[in-house]
C-alpha positions as CSV (number, residue, x, y, z in Angstrom):
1,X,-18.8,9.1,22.3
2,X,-17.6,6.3,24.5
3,X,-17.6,6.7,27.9
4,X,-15.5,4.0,30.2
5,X,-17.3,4.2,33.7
6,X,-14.5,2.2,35.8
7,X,-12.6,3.3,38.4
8,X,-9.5,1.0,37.7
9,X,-6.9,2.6,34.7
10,X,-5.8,-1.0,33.9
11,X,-9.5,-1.1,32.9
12,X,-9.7,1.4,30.7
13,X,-6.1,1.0,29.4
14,X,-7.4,-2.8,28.3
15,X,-10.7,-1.0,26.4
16,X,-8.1,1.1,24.7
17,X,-5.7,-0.9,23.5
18,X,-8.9,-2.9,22.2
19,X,-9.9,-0.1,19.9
20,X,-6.8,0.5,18.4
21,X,-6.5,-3.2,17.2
22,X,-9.7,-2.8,15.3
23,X,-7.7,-0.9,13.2
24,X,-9.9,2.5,14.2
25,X,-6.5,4.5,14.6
26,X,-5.3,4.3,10.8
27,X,-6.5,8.1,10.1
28,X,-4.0,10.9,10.5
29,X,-5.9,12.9,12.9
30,X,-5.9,9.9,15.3
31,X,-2.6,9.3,15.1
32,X,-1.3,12.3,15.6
33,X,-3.9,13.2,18.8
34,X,-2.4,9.8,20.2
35,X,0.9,11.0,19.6
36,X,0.6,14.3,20.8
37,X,-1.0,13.5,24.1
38,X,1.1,10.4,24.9
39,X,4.3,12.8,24.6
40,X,2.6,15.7,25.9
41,X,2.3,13.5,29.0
42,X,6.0,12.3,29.1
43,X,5.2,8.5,27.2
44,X,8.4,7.9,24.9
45,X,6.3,6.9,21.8
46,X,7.8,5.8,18.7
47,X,7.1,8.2,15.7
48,X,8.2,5.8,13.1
49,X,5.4,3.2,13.9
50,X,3.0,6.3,14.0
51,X,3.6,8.4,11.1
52,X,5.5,5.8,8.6
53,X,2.2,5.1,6.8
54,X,1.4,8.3,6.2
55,X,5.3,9.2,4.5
56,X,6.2,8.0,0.5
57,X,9.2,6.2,-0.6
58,X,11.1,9.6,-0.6
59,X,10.4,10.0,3.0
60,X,8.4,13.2,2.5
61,X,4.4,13.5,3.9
62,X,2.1,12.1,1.2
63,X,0.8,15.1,-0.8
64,X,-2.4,13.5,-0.1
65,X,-3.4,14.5,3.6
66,X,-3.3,17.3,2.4
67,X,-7.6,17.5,2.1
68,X,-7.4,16.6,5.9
69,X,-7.2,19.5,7.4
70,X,-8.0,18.5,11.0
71,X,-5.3,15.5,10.4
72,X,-3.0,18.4,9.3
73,X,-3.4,20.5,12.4
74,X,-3.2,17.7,14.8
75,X,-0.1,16.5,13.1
76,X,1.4,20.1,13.0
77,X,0.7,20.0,17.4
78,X,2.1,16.5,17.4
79,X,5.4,17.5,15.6
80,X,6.0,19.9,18.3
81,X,7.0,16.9,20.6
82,X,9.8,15.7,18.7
83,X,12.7,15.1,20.3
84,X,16.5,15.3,19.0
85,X,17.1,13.7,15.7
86,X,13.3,12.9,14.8
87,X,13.6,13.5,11.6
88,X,10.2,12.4,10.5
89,X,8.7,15.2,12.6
90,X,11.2,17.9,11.6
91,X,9.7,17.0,8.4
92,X,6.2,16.8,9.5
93,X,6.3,20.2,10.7
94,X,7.8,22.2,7.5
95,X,5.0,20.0,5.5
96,X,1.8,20.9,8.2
97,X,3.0,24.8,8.1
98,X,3.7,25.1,4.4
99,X,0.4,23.9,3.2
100,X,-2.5,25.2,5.4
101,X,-1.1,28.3,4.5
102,X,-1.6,27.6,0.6
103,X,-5.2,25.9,1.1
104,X,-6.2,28.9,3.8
105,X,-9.0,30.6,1.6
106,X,-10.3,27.5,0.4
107,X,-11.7,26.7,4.2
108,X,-14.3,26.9,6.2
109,X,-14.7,28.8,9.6
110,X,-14.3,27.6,12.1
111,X,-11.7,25.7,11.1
112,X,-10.0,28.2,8.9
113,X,-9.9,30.5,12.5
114,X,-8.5,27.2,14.6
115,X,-5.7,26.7,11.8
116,X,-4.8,30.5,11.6
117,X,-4.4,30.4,15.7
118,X,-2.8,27.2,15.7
119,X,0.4,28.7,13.1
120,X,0.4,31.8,15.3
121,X,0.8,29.6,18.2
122,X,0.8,26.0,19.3
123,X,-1.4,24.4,21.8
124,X,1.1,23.1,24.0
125,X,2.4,26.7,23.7
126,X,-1.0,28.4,25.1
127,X,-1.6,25.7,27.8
128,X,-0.3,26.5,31.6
């Protein structure tokens, strides 16, 4: 875990943004957490530049991520910020609730629990 121990944000905004140029940030869980809290938090983030990698020439979400099932709940939060016309998220969303649902008795708990609660009802939804 990395802990930034500075009382300045410009700081720890610089020890970011170093981070994510090593390239760390290509997974779909860590996109979509970025995502998710940056608009969660009133940042206008672009969704092209953060889930366009993980979309085929169709424009559908690569069958793929599937297997990632912490990518595919984070991503199914993170689609619940999308604003007017974001089609990539409206997409997002119908992709991250079809398939846990299909691949639901072929987890583990706890995460087959934390997916079952997070269809039921988002985070954002649950937080005050």
């Amino acid at each position: 875990m990395l802990v930034i121990s500075t009382d300045k944000p410009f700081k720890k905004l610089d020890i970011i943004g170093a981070i994510q140029r090593l390239g760390i940030d290509d997974d779909l869980y860590t996109a979509a957490v970025r995502f998710r809290l940056l608009r969660e938090h009133g940042f206008n983030v672009c969704y092209v530049e953060t889930f366009n990698k993980f979309v085929d020439e169709k424009g559908k979400f690569k069958e793929s991520l599937i297997i990632d099932m912490k990518g595919m709940q984070e991503l199914y939060e993170a689609a619940h910020f999308q604003l007017h016309g974001e089609t990539i998220l409206e997409e997002a969303l119908a992709f991250t609730m079809f398939h846990p649902k299909s691949t639901e008795t072929t987890m583990d708990y706890p995460l087959s629990t934390q997916v079952a609660n997070a269809l039921k009802q988002p985070l954002h939804k649950s937080l005050p």
